[in-house]
ChimeraX commands (.cxc) that place a marker at each C-alpha (Angstrom):
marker #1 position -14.77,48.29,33.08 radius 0.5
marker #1 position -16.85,45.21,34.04 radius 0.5
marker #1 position -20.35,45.00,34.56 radius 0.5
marker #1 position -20.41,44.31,38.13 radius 0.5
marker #1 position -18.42,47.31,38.29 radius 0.5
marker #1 position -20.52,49.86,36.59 radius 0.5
marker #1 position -23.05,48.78,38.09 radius 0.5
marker #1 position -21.54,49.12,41.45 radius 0.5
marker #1 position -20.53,52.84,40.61 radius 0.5
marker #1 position -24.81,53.72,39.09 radius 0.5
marker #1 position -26.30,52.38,42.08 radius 0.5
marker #1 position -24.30,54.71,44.20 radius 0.5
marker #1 position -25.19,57.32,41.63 radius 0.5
marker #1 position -28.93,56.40,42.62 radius 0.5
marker #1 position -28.17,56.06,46.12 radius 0.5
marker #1 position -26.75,59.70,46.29 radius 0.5
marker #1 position -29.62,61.00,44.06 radius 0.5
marker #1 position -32.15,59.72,46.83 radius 0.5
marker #1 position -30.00,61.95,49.91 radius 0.5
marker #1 position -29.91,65.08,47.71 radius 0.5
marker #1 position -31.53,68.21,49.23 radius 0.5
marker #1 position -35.64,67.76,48.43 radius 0.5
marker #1 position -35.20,71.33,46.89 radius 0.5
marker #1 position -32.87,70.32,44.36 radius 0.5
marker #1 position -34.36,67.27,43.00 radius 0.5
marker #1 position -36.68,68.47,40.62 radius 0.5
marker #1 position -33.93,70.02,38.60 radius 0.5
marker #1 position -31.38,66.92,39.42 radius 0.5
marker #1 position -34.73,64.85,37.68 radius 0.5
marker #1 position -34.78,66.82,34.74 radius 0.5
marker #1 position -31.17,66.38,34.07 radius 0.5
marker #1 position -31.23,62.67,34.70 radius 0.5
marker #1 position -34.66,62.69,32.45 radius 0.5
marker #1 position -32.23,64.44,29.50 radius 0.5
marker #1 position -29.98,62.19,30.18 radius 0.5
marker #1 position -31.69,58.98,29.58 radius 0.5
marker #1 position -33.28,60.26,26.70 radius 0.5
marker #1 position -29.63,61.07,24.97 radius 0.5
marker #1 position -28.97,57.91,26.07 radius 0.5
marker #1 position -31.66,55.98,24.17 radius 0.5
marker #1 position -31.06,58.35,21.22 radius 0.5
marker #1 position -27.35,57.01,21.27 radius 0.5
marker #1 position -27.85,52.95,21.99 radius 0.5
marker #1 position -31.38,52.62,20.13 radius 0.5
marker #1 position -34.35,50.78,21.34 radius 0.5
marker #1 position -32.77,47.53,21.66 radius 0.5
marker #1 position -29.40,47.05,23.56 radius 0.5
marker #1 position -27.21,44.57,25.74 radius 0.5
marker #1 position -25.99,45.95,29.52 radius 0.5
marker #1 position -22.23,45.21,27.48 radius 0.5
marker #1 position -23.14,48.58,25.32 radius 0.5
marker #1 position -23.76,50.21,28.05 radius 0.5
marker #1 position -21.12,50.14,30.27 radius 0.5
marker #1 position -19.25,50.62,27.17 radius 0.5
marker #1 position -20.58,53.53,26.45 radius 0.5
marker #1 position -19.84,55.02,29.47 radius 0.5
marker #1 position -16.56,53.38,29.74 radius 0.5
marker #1 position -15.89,54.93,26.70 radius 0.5
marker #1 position -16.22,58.67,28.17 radius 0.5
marker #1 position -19.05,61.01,30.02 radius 0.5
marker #1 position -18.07,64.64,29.12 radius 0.5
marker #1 position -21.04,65.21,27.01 radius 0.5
marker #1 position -23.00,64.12,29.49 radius 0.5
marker #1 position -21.52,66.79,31.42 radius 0.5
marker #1 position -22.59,69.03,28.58 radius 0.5
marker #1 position -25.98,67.88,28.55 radius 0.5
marker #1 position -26.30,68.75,32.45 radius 0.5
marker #1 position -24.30,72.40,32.01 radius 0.5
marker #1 position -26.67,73.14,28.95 radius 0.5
marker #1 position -30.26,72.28,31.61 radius 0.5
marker #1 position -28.49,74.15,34.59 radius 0.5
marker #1 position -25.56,76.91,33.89 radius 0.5
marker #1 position -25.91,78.55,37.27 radius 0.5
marker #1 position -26.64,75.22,39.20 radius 0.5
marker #1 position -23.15,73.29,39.14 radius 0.5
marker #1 position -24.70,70.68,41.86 radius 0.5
marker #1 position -26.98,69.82,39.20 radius 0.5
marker #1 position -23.67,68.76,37.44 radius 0.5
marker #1 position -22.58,66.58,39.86 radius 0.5
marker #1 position -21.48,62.85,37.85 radius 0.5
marker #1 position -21.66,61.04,40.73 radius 0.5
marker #1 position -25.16,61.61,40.99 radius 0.5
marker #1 position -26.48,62.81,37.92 radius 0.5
marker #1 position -24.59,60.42,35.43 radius 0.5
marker #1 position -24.02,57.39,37.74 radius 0.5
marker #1 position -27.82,57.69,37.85 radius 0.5
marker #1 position -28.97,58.06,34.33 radius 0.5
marker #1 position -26.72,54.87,33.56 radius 0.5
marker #1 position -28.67,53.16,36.24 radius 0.5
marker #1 position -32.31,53.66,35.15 radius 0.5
marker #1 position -31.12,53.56,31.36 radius 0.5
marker #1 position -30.10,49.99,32.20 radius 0.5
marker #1 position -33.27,48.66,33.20 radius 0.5
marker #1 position -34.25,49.00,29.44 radius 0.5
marker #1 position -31.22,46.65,28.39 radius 0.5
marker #1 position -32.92,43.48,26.62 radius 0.5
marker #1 position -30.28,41.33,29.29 radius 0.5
marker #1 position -30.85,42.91,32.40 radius 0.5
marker #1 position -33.12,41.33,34.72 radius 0.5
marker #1 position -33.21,42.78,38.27 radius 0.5
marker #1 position -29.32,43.44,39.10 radius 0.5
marker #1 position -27.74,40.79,36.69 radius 0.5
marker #1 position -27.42,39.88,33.11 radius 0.5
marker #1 position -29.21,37.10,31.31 radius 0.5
marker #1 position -28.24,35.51,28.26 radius 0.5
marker #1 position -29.86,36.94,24.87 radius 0.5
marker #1 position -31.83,34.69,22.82 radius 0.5
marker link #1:1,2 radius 0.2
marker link #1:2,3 radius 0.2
marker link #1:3,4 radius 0.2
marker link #1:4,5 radius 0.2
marker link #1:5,6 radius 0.2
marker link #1:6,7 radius 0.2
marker link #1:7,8 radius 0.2
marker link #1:8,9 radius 0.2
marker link #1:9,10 radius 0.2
marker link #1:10,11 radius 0.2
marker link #1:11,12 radius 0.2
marker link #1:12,13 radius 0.2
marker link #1:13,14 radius 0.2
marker link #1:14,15 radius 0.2
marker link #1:15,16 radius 0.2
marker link #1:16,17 radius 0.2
marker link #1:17,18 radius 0.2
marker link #1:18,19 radius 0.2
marker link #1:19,20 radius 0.2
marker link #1:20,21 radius 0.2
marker link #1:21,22 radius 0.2
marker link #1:22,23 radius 0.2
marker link #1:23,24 radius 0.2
marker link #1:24,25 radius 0.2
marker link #1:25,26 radius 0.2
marker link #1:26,27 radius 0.2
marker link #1:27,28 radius 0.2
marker link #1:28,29 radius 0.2
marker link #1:29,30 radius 0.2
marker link #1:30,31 radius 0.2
marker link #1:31,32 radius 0.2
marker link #1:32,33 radius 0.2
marker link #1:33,34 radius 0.2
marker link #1:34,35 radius 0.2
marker link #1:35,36 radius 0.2
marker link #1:36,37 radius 0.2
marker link #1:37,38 radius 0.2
marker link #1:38,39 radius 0.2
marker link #1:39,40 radius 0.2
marker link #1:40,41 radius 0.2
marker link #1:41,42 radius 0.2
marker link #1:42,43 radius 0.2
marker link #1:43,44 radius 0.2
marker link #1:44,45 radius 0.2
marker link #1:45,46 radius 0.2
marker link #1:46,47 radius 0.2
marker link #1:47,48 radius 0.2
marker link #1:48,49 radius 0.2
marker link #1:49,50 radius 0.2
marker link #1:50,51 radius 0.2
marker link #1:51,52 radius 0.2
marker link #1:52,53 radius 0.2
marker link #1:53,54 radius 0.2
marker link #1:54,55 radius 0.2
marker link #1:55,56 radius 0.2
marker link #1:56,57 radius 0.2
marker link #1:57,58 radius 0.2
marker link #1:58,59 radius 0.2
marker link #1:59,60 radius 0.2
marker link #1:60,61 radius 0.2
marker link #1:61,62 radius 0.2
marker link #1:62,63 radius 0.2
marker link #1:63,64 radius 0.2
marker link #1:64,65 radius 0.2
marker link #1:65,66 radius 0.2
marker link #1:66,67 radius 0.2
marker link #1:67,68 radius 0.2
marker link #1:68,69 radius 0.2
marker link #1:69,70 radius 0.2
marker link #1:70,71 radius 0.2
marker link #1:71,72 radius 0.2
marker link #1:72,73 radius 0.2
marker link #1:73,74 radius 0.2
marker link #1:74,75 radius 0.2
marker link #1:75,76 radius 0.2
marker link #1:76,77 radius 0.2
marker link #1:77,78 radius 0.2
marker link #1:78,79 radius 0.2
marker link #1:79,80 radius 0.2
marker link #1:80,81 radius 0.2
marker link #1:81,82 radius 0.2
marker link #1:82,83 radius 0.2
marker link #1:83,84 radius 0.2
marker link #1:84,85 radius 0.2
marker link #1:85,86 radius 0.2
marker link #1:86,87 radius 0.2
marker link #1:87,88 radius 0.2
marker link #1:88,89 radius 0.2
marker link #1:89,90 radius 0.2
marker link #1:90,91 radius 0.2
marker link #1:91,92 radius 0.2
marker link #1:92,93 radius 0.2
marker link #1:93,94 radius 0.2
marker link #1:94,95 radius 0.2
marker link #1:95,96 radius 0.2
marker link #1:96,97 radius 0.2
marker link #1:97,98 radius 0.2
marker link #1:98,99 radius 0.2
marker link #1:99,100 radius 0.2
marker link #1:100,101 radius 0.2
marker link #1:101,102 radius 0.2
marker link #1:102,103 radius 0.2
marker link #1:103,104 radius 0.2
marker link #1:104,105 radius 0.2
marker link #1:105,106 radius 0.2
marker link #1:106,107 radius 0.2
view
């Protein structure tokens, strides 16, 4: 998957985060929130925008597990188009070679 392209597909993830129902999006937040942090805990403090969309390119089921695990009963809260596509989103504003929507070359 290319870059443009993932990042294409977590912007819609953010997108349909912000037209969830108001009631849902505490719970929504703290699966995105556990998401992010599994994905530091998986790329480490410093990483490239490449590793991510790797990463997900790669395969999301235990992100899936993650979001079952916060919300058994709540299988909206499980939704990747949302939850995932969004984690991937914020998670990439950490990446040392993101800068507002595109890449930049490491130094």
């Amino acid at each position: 998957m290319s870059f443009e392209n993932a990042i294409y597909q977590w912007q819609q993830g953010e997108r349909r985060l912000k037209r969830a129902p108001l009631e849902q999006m505490p719970l929504l937040e703290r699966v995105i929130d556990a998401l992010v942090a599994e994905l530091r805990r998986r790329l480490g403090g410093r990483f490239a925008a490449q590793e991510l969309v790797e990463l997900y390119d790669a395969g999301t089921s235990w992100c899936l597990q993650v979001a079952m695990k916060l919300a058994p009963e709540q299988p909206w809260a499980w939704e990747a188009g949302v939850v995932i596509d969004a984690a991937f989103a914020r998670y990439l504003r950490e990446a040392a070679d993101y800068a507002g929507g595109r890449r930049e070359l490491l130094t």
